[in-house]
N, CA and C atoms as a LAMMPS dump frame, in Angstrom:
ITEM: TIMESTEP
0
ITEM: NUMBER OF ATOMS
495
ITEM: BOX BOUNDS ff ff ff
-5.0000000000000000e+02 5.0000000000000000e+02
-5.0000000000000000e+02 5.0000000000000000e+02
-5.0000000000000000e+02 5.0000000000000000e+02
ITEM: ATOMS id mol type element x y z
1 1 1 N 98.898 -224.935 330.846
2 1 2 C 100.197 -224.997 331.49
3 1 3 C 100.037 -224.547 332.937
4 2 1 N 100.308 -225.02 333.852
5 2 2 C 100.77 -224.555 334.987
6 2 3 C 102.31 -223.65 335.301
7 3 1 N 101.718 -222.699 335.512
8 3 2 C 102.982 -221.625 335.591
9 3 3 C 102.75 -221.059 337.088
10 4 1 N 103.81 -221.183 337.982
11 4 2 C 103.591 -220.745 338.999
12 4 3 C 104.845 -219.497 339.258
13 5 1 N 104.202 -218.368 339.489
14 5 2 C 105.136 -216.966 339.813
15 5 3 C 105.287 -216.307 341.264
16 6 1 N 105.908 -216.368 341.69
17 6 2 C 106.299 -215.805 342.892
18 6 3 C 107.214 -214.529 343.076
19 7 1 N 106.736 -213.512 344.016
20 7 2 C 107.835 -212.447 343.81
21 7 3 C 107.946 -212.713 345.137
22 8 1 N 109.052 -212.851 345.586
23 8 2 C 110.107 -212.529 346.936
24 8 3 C 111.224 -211.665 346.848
25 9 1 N 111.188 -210.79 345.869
26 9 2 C 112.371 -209.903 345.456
27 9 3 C 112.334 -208.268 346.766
28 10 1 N 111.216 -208.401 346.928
29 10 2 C 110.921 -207.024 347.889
30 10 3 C 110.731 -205.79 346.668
31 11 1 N 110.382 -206.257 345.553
32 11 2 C 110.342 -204.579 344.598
33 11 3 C 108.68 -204.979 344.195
34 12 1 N 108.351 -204.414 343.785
35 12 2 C 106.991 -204.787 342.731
36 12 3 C 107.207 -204.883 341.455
37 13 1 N 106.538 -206.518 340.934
38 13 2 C 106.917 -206.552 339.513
39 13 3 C 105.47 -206.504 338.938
40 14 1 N 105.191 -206.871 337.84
41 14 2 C 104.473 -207.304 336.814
42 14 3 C 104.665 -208.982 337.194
43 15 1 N 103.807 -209.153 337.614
44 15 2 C 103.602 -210.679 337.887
45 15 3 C 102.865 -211.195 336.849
46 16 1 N 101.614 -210.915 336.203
47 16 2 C 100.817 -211.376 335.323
48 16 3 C 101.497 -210.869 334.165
49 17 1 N 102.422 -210.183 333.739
50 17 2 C 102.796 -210.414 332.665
51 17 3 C 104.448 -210.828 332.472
52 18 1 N 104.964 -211.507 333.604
53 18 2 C 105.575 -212.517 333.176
54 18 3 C 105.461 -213.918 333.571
55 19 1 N 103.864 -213.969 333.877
56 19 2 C 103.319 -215.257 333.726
57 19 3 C 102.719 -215.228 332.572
58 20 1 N 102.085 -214.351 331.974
59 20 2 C 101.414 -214.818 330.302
60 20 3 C 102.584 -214.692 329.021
61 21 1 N 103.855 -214.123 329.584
62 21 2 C 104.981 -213.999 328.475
63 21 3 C 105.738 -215.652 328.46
64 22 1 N 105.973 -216.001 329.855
65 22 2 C 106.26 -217.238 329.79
66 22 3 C 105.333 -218.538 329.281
67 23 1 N 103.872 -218.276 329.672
68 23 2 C 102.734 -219.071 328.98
69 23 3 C 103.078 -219.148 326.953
70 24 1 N 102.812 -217.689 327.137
71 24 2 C 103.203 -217.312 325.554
72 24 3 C 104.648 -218.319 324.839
73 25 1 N 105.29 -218.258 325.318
74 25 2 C 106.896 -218.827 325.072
75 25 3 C 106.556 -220.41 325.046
76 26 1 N 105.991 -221.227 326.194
77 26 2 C 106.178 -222.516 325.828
78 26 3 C 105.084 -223.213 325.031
79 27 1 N 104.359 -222.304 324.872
80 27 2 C 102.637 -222.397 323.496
81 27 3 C 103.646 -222.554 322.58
82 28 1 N 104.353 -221.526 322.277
83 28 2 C 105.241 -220.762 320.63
84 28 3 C 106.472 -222.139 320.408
85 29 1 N 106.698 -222.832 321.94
86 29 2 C 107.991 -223.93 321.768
87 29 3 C 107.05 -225.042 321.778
88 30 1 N 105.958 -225.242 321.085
89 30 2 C 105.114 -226.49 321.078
90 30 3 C 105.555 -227.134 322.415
91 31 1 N 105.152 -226.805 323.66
92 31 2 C 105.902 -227.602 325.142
93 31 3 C 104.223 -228.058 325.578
94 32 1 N 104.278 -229.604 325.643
95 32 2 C 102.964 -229.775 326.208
96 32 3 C 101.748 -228.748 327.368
97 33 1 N 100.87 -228.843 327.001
98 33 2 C 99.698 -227.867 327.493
99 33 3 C 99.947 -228.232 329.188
100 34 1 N 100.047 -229.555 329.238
101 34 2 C 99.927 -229.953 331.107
102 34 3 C 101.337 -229.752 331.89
103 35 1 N 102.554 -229.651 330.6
104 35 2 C 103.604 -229.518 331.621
105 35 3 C 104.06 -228.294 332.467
106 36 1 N 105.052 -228.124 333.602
107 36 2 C 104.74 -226.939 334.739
108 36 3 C 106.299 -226.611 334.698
109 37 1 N 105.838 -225.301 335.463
110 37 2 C 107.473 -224.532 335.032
111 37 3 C 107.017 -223.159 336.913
112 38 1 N 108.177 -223.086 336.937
113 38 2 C 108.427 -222.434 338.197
114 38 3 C 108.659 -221.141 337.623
115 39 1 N 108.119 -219.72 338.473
116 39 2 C 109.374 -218.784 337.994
117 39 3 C 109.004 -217.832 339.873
118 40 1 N 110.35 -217.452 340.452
119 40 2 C 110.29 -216.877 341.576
120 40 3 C 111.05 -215.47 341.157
121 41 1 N 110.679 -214.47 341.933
122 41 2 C 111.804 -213.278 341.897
123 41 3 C 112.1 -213.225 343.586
124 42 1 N 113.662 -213.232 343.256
125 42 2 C 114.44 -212.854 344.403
126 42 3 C 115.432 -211.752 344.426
127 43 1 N 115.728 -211.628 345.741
128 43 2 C 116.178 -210.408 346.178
129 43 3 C 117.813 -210.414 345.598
130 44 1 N 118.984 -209.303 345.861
131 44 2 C 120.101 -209.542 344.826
132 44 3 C 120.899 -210.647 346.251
133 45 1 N 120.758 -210.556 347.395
134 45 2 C 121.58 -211.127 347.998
135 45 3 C 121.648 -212.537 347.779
136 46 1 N 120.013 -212.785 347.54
137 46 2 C 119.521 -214.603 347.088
138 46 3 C 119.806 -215.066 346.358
139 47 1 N 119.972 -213.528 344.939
140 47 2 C 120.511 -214.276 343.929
141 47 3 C 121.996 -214.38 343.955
142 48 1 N 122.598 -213.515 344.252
143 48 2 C 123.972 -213.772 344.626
144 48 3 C 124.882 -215.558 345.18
145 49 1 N 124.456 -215.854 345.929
146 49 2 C 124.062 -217.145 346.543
147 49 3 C 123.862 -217.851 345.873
148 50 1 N 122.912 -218.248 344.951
149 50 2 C 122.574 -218.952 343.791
150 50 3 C 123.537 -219.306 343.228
151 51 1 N 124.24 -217.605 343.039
152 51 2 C 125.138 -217.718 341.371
153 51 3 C 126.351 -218.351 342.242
154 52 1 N 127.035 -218.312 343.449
155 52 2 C 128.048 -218.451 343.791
156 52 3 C 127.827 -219.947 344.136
157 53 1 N 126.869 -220.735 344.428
158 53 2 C 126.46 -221.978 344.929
159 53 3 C 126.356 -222.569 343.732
160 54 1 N 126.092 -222.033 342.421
161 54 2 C 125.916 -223.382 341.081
162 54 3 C 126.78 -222.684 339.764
163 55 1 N 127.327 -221.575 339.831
164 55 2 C 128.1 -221.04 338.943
165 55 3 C 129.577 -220.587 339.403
166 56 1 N 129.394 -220.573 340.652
167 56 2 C 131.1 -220.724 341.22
168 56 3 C 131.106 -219.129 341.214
169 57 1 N 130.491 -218.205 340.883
170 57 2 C 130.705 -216.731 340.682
171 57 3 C 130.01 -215.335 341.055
172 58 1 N 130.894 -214.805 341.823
173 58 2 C 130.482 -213.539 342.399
174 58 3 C 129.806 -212.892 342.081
175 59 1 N 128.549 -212.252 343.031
176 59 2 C 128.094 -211.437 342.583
177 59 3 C 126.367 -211.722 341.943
178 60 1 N 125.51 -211.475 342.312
179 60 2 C 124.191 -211.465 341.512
180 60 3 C 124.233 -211.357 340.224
181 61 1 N 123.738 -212.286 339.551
182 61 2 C 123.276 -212.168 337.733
183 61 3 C 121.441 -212.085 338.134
184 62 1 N 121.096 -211.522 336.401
185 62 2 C 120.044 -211.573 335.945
186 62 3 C 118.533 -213.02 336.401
187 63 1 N 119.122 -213.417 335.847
188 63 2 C 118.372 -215.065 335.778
189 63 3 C 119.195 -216.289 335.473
190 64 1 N 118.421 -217.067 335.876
191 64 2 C 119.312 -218.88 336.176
192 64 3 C 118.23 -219.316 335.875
193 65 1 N 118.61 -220.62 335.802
194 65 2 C 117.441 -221.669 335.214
195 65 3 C 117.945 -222.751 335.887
196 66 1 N 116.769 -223.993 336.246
197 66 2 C 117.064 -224.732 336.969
198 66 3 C 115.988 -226.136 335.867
199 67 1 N 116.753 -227.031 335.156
200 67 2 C 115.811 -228.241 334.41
201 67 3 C 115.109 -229.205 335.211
202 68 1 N 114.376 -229.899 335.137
203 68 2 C 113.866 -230.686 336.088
204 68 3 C 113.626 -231.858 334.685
205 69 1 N 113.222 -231.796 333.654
206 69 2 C 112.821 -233.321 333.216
207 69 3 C 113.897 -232.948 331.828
208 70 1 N 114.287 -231.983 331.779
209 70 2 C 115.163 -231.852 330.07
210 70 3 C 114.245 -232.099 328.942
211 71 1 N 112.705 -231.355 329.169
212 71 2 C 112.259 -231.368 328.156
213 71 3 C 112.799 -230.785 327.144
214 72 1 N 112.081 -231.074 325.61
215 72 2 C 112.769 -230.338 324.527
216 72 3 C 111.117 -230.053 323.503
217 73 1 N 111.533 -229.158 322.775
218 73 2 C 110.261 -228.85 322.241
219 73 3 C 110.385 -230.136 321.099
220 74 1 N 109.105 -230.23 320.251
221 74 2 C 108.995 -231.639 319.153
222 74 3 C 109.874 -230.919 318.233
223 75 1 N 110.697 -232.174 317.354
224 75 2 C 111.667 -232.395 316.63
225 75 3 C 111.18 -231.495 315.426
226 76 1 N 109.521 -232.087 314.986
227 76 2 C 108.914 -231.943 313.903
228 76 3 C 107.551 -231.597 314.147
229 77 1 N 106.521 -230.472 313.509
230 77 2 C 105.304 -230.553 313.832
231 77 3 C 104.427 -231.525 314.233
232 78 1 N 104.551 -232.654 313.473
233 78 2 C 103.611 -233.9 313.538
234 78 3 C 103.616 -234.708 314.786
235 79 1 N 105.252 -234.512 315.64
236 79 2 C 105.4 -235.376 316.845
237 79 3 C 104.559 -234.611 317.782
238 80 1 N 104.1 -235.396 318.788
239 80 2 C 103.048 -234.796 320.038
240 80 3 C 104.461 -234.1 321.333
241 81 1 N 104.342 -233.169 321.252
242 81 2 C 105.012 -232.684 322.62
243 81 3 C 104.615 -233.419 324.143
244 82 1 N 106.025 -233.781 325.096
245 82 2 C 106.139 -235.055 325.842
246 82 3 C 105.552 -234.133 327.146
247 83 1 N 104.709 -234.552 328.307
248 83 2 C 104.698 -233.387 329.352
249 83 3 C 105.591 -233.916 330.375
250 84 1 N 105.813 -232.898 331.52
251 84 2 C 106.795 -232.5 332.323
252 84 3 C 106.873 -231.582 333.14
253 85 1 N 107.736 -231.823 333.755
254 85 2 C 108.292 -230.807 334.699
255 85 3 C 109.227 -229.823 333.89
256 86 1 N 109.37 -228.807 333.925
257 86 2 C 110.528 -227.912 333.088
258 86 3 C 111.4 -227.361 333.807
259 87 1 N 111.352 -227.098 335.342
260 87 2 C 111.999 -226.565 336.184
261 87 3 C 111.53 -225.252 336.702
262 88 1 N 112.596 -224.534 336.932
263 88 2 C 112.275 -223.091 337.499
264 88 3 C 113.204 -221.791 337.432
265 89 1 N 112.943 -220.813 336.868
266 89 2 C 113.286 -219.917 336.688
267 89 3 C 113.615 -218.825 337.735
268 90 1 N 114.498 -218.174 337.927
269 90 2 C 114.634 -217.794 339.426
270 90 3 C 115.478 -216.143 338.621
271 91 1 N 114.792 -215.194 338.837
272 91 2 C 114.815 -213.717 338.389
273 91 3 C 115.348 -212.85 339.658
274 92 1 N 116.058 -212.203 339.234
275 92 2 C 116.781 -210.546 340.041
276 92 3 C 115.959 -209.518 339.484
277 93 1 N 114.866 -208.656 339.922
278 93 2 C 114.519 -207.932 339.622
279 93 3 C 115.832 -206.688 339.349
280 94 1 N 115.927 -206.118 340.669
281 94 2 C 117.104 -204.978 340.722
282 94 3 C 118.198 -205.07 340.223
283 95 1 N 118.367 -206.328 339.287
284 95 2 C 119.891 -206.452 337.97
285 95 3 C 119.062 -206.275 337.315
286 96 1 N 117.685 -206.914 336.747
287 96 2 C 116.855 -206.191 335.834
288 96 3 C 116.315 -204.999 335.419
289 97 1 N 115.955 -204.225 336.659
290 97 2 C 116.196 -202.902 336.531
291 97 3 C 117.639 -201.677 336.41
292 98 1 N 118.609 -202.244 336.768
293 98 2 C 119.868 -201.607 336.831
294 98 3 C 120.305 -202.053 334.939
295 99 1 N 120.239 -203.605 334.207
296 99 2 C 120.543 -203.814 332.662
297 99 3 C 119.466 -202.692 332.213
298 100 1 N 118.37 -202.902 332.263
299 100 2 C 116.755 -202.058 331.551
300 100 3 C 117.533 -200.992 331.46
301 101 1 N 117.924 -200.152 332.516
302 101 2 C 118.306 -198.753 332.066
303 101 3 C 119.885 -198.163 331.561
304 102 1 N 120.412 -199.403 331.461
305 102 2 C 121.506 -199.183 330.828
306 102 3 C 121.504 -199.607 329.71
307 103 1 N 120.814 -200.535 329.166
308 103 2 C 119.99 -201.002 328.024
309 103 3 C 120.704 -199.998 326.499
310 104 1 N 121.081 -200.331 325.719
311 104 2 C 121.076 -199.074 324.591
312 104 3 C 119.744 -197.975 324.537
313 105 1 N 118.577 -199.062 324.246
314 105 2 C 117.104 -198.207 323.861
315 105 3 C 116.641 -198.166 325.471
316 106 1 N 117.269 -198.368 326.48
317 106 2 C 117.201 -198.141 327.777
318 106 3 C 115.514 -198.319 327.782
319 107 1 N 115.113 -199.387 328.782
320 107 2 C 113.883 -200.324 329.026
321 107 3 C 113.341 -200.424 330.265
322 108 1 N 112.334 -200.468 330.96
323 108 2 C 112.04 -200.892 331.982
324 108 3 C 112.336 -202.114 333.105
325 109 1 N 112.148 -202.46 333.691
326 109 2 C 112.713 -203.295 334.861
327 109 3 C 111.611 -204.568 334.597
328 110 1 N 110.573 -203.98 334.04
329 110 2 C 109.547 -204.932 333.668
330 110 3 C 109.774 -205.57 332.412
331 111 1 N 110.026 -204.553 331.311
332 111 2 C 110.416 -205.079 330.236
333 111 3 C 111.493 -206.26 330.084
334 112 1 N 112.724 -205.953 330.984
335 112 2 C 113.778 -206.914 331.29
336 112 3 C 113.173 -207.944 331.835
337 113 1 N 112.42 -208.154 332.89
338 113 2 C 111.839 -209.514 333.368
339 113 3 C 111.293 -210.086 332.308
340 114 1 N 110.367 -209.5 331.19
341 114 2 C 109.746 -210.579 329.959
342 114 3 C 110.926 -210.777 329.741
343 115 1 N 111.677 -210.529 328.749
344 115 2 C 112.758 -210.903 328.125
345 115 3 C 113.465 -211.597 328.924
346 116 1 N 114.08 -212.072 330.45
347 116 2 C 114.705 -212.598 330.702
348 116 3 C 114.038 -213.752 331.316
349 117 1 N 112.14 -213.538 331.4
350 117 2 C 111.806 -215.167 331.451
351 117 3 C 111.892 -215.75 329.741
352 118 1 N 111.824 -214.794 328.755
353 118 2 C 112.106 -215.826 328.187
354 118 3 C 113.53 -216.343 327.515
355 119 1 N 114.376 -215.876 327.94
356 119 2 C 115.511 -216.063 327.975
357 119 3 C 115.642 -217.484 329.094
358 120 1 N 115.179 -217.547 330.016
359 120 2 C 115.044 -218.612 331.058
360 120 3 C 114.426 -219.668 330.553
361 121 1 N 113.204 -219.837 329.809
362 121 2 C 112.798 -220.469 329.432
363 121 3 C 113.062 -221.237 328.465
364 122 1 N 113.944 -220.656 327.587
365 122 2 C 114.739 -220.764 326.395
366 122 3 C 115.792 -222.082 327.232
367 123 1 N 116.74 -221.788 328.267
368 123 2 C 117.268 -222.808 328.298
369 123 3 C 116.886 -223.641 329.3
370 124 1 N 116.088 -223.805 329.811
371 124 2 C 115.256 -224.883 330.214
372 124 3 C 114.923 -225.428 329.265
373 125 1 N 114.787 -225.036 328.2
374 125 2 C 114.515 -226.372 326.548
375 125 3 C 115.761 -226.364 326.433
376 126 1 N 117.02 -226.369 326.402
377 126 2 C 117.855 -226.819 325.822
378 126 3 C 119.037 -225.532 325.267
379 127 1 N 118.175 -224.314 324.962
380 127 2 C 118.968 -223.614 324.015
381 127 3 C 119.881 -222.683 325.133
382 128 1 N 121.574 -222.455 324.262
383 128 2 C 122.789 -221.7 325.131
384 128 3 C 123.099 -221.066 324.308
385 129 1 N 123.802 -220.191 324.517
386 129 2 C 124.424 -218.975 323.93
387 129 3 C 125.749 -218.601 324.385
388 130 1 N 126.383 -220.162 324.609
389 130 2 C 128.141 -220.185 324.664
390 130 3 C 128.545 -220.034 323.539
391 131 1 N 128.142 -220.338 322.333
392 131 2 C 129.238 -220.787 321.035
393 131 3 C 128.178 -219.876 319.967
394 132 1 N 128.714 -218.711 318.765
395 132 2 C 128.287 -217.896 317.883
396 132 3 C 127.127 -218.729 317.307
397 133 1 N 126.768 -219.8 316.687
398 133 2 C 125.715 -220.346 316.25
399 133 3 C 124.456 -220.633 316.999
400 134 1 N 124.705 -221.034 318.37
401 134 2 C 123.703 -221.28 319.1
402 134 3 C 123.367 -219.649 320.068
403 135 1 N 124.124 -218.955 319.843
404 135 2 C 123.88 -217.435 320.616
405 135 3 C 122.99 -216.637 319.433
406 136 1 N 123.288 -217.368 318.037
407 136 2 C 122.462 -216.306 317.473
408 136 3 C 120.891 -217 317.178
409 137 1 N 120.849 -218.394 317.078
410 137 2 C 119.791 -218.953 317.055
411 137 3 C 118.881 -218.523 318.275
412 138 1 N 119.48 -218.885 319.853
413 138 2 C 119.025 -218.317 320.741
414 138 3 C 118.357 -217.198 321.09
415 139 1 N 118.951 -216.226 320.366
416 139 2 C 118.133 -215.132 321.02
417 139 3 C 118.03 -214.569 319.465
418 140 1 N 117.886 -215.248 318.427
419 140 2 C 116.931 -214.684 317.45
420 140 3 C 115.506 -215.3 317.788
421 141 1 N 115.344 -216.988 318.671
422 141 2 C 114.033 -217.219 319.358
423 141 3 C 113.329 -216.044 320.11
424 142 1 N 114.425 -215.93 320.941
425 142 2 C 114.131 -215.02 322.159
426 142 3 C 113.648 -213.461 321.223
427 143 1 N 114.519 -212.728 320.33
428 143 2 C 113.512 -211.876 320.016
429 143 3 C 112.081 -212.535 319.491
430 144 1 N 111.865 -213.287 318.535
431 144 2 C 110.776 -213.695 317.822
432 144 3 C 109.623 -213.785 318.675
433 145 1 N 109.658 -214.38 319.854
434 145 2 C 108.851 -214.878 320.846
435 145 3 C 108.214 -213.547 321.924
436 146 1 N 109.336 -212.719 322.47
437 146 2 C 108.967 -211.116 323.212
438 146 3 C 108.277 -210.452 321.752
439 147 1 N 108.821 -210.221 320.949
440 147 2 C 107.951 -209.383 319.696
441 147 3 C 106.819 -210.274 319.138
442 148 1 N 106.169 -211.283 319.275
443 148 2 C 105.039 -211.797 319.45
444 148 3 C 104.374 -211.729 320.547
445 149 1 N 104.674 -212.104 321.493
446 149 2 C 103.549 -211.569 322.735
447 149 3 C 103.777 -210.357 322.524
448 150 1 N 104.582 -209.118 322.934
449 150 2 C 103.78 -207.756 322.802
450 150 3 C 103.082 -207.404 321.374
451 151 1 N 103.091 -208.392 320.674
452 151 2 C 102.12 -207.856 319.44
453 151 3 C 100.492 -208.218 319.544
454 152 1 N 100.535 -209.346 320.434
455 152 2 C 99.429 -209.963 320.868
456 152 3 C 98.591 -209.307 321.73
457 153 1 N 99.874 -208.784 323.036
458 153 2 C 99.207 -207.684 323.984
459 153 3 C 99.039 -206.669 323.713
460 154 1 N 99.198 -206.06 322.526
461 154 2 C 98.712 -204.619 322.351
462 154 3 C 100.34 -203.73 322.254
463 155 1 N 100.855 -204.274 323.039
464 155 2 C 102.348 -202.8 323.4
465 155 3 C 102.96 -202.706 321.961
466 156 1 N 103.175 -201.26 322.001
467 156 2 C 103.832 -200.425 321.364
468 156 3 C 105.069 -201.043 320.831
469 157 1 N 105.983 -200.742 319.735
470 157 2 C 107.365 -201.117 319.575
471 157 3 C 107.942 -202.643 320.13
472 158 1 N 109.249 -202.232 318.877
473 158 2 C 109.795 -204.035 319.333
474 158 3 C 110.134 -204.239 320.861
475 159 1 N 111.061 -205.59 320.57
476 159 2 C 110.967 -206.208 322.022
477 159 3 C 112.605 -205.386 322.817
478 160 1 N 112.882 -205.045 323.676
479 160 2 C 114.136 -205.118 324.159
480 160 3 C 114.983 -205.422 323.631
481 161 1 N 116.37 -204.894 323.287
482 161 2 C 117.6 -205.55 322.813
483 161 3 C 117.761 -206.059 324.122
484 162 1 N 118.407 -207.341 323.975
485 162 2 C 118.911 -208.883 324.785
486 162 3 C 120.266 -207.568 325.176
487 163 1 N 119.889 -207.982 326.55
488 163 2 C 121.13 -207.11 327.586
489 163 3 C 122.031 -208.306 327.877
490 164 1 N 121.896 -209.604 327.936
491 164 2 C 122.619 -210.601 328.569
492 164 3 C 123.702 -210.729 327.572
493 165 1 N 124.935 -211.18 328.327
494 165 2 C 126.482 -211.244 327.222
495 165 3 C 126.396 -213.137 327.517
C-alpha cells in the first residue's frame, strides 16, 4: 500500500504509527495491496476551515475524510479487492489531544490519532455512524481493528473508547 503521512499540525506526532495502524486497517478491510490513501495532520485553524468549507460548521473537529475512487472492501472472501485511490485523511492533532484526555479511560494524543485514522479510514470505505445500526457496526470495526494492531505491536491493554459522537 502506499500510505503517505504528513504532519503540518506544528505538535509532534507518532507518524510511523499512524502509518502502520492505517496500513494495518486496509490489510484487515481486504483493500487492494497497490491502492493509496493520504493522511496529513493539521493545525486547529486548518482544520477549522475544512470543517466550515465542507461541513458548513464551526469550529475544528477531530478528522474528515476525503473519497477519491469510493472504494469498498470485497463483498465476499473469494472476490479480488479492486485498486485505487482511497482519498485522504486529514487529522487535528490538538482536538486529539484535548478528546484523549477527556477520554473516560483518558488516552494519549497519540492514542487518539490511531483510533481516529482508523475511524477515517473506516469511512473512506463506506462505513457512517449517522443511524444506530451502522454506528454500532462501525465502530465495533473500528474497535476490532485498533485492538488488533496493538496486539500485533506489542502495547499493553485494549484500544481507546471511540471519543467521536
Amino acid at each position: 500500500m502506499a500510505i503517505e503521512v504528513n504532519n503540518e499540525s506544528g505538535l509532534e506526532i507518532d507518524v510511523a504509527a499512524v502509518h502502520d495502524i492505517a496500513r494495518y486497517a486496509l490489510s484487515r478491510m481486504r483493500i487492494h495491496p497497490l491502492s493509496e490513501l493520504s493522511v496529513i495532520a493539521i493545525d486547529e485553524e486548518a482544520m477549522e476551515a475544512l470543517h466550515i468549507q465542507w461541513m458548513d460548521l464551526p469550529g475544528p473537529t477531530d478528522v474528515m475524510s476525503f473519497p477519491m475512487d469510493e472504494l469498498r472492501p470485497p463483498a465476499k472472501d473469494e472476490e479480488e479487492p479492486v485498486k485505487g485511490l482511497l482519498g485522504d485523511i486529514v487529522l487535528c492533532p490538538q482536538v486529539a489531544r484535548t478528546q484523549g484526555a477527556a477520554a473516560p479511560t483518558g488516552h494519549s494524543m497519540d492514542d487518539e490519532l490511531q483510533l481516529l485514522t482508523v475511524h477515517g479510514v473506516l469511512h473512506l470505505l463506506g462505513y457512517d455512524h449517522e443511524v444506530p445500526d451502522e454506528r454500532a457496526e462501525m465502530f465495533g470495526l473500528q474497535k476490532a481493528i485498533v485492538d488488533g494492531w496493538r496486539a500485533e505491536a506489542g502495547l499493553s491493554g485494549p484500544s481507546p473508547a471511540p471519543t467521536i459522537t
